[in-house]
C-alpha positions in Angstrom: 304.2 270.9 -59.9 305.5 268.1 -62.7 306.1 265.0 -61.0 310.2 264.4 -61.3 311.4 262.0 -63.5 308.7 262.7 -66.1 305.3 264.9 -66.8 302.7 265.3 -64.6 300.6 267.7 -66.7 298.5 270.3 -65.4 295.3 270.0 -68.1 292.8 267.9 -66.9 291.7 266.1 -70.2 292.3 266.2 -73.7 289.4 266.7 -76.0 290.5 267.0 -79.7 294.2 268.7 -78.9 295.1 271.1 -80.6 299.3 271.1 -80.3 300.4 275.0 -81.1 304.2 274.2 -82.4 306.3 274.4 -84.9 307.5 271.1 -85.8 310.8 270.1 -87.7 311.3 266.7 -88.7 314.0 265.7 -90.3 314.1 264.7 -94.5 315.1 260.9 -93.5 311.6 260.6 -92.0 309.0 258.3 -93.5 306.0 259.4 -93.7 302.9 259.5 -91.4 300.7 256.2 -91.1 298.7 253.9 -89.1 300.4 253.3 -85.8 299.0 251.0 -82.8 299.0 251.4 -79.1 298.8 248.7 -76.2 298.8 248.6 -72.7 300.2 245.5 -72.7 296.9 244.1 -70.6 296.6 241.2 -72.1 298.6 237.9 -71.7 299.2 237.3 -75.8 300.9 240.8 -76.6 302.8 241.0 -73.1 304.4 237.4 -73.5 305.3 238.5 -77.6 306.5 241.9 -75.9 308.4 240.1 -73.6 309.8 237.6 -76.3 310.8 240.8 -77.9 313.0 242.0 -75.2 314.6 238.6 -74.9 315.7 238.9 -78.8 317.5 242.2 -78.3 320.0 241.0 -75.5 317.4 241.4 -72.8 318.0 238.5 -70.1 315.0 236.8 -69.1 315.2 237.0 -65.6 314.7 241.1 -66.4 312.2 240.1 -68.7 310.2 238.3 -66.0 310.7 241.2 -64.0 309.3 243.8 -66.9 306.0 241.3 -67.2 305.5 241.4 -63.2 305.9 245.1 -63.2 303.1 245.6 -65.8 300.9 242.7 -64.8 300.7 244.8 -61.2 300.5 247.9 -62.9 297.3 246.9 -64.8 296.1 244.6 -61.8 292.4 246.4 -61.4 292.8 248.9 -64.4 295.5 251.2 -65.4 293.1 254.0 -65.1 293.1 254.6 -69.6 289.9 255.9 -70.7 289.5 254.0 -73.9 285.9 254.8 -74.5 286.6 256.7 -78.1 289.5 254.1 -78.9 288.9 252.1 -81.8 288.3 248.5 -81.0 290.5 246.2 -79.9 293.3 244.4 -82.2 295.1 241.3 -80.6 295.5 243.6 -77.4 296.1 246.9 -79.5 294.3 249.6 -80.1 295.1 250.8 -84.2 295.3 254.8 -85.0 295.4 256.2 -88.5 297.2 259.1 -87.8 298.5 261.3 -85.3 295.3 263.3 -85.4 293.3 260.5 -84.6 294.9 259.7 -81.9 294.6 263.0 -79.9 291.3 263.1 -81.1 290.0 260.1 -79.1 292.0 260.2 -76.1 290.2 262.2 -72.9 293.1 262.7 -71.1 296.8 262.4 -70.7 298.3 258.9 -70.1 300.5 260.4 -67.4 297.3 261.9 -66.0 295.9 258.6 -65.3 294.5 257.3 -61.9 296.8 254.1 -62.0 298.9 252.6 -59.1 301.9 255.0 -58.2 305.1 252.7 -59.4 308.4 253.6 -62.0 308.5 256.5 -63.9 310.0 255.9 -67.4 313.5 256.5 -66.4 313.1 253.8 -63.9 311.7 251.5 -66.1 314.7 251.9 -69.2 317.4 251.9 -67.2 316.3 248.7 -65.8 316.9 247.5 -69.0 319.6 249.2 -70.2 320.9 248.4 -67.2 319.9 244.3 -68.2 321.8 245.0 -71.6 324.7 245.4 -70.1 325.7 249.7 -70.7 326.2 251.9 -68.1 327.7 255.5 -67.9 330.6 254.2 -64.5 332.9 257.0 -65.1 330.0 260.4 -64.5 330.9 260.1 -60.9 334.5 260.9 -62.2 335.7 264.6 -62.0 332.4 265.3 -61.4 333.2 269.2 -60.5 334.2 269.4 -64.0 331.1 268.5 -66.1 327.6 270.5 -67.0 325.6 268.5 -64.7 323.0 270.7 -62.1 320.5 270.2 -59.8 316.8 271.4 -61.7 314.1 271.4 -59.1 310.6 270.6 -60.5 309.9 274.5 -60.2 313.2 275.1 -62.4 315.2 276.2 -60.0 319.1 275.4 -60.7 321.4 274.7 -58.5 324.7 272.3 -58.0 323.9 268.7 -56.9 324.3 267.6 -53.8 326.6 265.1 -52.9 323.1 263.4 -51.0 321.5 263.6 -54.7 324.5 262.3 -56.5 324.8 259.1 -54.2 321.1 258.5 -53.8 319.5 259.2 -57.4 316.4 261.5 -55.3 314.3 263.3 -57.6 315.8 261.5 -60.3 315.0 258.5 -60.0 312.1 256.5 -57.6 313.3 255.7 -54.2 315.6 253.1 -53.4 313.0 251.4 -51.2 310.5 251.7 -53.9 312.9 250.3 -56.5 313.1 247.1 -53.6 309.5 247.2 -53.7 308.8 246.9 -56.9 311.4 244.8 -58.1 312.2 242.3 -55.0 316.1 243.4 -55.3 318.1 246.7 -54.6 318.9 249.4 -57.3 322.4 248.6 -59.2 324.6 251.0 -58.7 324.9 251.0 -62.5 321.0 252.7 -62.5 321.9 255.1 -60.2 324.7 256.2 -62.5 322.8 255.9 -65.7 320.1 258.0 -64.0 322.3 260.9 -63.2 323.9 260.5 -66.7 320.9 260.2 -68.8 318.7 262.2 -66.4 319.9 265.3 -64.7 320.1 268.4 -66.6 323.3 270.0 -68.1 324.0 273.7 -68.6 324.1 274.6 -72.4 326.6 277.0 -73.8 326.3 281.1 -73.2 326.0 281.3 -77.3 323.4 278.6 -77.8 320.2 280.0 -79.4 316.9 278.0 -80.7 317.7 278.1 -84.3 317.7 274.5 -86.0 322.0 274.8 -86.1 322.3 275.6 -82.5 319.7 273.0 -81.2 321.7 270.3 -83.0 324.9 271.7 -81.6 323.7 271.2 -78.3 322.5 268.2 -78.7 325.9 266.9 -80.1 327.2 268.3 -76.8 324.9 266.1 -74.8 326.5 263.1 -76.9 329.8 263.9 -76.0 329.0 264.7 -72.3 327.5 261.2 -71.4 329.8 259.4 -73.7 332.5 260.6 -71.3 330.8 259.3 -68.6 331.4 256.0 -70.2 328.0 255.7 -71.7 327.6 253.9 -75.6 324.1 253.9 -76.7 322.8 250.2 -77.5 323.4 248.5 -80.7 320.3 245.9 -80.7 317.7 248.2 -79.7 317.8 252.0 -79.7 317.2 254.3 -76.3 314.6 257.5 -77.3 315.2 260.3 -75.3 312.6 263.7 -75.1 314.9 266.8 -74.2 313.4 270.5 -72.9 315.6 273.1 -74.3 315.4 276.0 -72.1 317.4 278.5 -73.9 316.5 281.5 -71.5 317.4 279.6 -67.9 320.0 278.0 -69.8 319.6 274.5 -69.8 318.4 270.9 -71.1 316.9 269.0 -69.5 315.9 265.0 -70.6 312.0 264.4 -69.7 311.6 261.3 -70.7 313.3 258.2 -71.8 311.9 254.8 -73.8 313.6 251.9 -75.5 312.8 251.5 -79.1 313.2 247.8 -81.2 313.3 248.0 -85.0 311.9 244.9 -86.4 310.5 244.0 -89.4 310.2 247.7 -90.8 308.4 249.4 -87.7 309.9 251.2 -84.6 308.2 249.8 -81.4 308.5 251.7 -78.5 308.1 250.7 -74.7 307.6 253.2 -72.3 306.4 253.9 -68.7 304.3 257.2 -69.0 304.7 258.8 -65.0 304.3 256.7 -62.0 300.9 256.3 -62.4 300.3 256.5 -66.1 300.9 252.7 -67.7 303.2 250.6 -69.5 302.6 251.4 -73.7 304.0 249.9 -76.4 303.8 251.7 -79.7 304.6 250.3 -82.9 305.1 253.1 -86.1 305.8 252.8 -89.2 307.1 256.3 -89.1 309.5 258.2 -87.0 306.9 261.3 -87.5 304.4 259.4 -85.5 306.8 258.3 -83.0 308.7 261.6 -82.5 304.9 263.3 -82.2 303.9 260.8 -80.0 306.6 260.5 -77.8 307.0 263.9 -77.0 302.8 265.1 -77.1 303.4 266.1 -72.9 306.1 268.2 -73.2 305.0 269.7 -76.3 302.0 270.5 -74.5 303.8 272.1 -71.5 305.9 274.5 -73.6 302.6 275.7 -75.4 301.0 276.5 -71.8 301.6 279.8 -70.6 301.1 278.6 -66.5 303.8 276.3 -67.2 307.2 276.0 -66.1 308.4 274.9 -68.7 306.8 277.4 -71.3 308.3 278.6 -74.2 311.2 275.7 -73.9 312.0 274.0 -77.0 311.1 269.8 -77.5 314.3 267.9 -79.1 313.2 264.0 -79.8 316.3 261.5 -80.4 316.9 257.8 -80.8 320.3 257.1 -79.7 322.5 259.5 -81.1 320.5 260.8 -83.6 317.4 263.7 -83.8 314.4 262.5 -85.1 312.4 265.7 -84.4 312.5 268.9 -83.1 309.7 271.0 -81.8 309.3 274.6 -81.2 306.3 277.0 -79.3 304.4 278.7 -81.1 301.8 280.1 -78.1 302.1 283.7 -77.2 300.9 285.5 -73.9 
C-alpha cells in the first residue's frame, strides 16, 4: 500500500533503473545537463536555502521553522545511501545527467529509513501557506465540484464531511502537524490540501493522447482557480499528476516549490514521511520533470501496482513541463 500524500514504492532498491516510458517534453525545454542534489545536512547550504526562501516572500519565522524541520529530520542520518554518489560539493552531491543519477542511487529516497515526519504536501503548503495563497472558497458548493475520496488502493468514493474538515489521508495529522511545528494547522492548509491534493474526476471523453492530457490538465487549472487558488508569482509550485484514464481520474502525487534564480530551477521537496528534505538545482526542466516524477513513473511501469498503466503529467504552476506515458506490458 503507497503511503497517502505521496509514494511509498514497493521495489526494494534501485540498481541502474531502467524507467520503461514514453516521455514527452515539451519544445521550450532546455536541454539535459549537470544538475546537483542536497539533503540540506549541512549548516552552509541550509542557511543559503533558507536565505533563499526569505527572497521569494517567505517570512522568516516559516523559514526558521523549515530549518528546524530538516535539522530533526537529518538529526542521526536521513537514512540516503550515498555510497556511489560522487563526492561531496559545498553540501551537494553533482550529477551529469539523469542517467547518472539513477545509476548510483540504491534505493528510493521515499524508501528511506528516516524519521516518520511531513510528506511533501505538508511541507509546501506550509509555505505556500507562508506566502500568503490559499484556495478559501473549495469548501464552497462543494457538492458541485470534481473532488472524490481515492483510497490508497484506488478505490473512489465521495468525501466525507469527517475528511473534508480534517484533511485525513491527505494531509499528516493535525497532532502531528502540532508536533512537528509547535503550532496548529491553518485552516488555510487544510484547504490548500484538499484543493491541491484530492483527486478530481476527469471528463467521460478524456483519452491519453497528448491533446486530451493537456485538456485535462487545463481543467485542473480552472477547478482550483475557482476554489480561489492563484499560483505564486515569486516562486513556482511543481505539481506530479497520475492520470488514470481507465478509473477515471487524476490524482496529484506530489507537490514541491521551485525558485528560479540566476538561470537554474531549484527545487525543494519533502520525498514521503520518512524519505528527506532535497533540494535540486537544474539547469533544465528535462532533468527536473525526470527527476521529480522518477516514483510515479516507476509505479505506472509496475504491473503489481495500483497505479499501473496511469499516465505521469509534470507542471510548474500552470504550465506542463513533461508528460510521461507506460510503456510496460503484462
Amino acid at each position: 500500500m503507497k503511503t497517502v500524500g505521496h509514494r511509498q514504492l514497493r521495489f526494494p532498491r534501485l540498481e541502474r533503473v531502467v524507467l520503461l516510458t514514453t516521455v514527452v517534453l515539451l519544445p521550450l525545454l532546455v536541454s539535459a545537463g549537470d544538475f546537483r542534489i542536497s539533503f540540506l545536512d549541512q549548516p552552509s547550504i541550509l542557511q543559503e536555502t533558507c536565505a533563499l526562501l526569505e527572497s521569494v516572500g517567505i517570512p522568516e519565522e516559516t523559514a526558521r521553522i523549515f530549518r528546524r524541520l530538516v535539522e530533526w529530520q537529518n538529526q542521526g542520518g536521513n537514512g540516503i545511501d550515498v555510497s556511489k554518489f560522487p563526492a561531496n560539493e559545498r553540501g551537494a552531491y553533482r550529477f551529469h545527467s539523469f542517467q547518472d543519477f539513477t545509476n548510483r542511487i540504491t534505493h528510493a529516497f521515499a524508501d528511506s529509513a528516516g524519521k516518520p515526519t511531513f510528506m511533501c504536501f505538508d511541507a509546501a503548503f506550509l509555505l505556500l501557506n507562508s506566502a500568503g495563497l490559499s484556495a478559501d472558497l473549495v469548501d464552497k458548493d462543494f457538492e458541485s465540484k470534481n473532488i472524490i475520496n481515492v483510497t490508497p488502493e484506488r478505490d473512489q468514493g465521495p468525501m466525507s464531511q469527517y475528511v473534508l474538515l480534517t484533511a485525513t489521508n491527505i494531509l499528516c495529522s493535525p497532532e502531528a502537524y502540532r508536533g512537528l511545528t509547535g503550532k496548529a494547522r491553518s485552516e488555510t492548509e487544510r484547504k490548500l490540501g484538499i484543493s491541491l491534493h484530492a483527486a478530481r474526476r476527469l471528463r467521460p471523453e478524456v483519452t491519453d493522447s497528448d491533446t486530451d492530457l493537456h485538456a485535462t490538465f487545463s481543467d485542473f487549472i480552472a477547478d482550483v482557480k475557482r476554489d480561489g487558488f492563484v499560483f505564486p508569482s515569486n516562486f513556482k509550485l511543481g505539481l506530479v499528476f497520475y492520470v488514470d484514464v481507465r478509473r477515471r481520474f487524476m490524482k496529484t502525487d506530489h507537490a514541491f516549490v521551485c525558485i528560479p534564480k540566476a538561470g537554474r530551477l531549484i527545487i525543494l521537496e519533502k520525498d514521503n514521511s520518512r524519505g528527506p528534505y532535497v533540494r535540486g538545482d537544474f539547469d533544465s526542466e528535462r532533468d527536473l520533470a525526470e527527476f521529480a516524477s522518477l516514483a510515479e513513473r516507476r509505479d505506472t511501469n509496475n504491473l503489481q501496482d495500483v497505479d499501473y498503466g496511469a499516465s505521469v503529467v509534470v507542471s510548474l504552476n500552470d504550465r506542463v513541463i513533461g508528460m510521461f506515458r507506460p510503456t510496460a506490458h503484462p
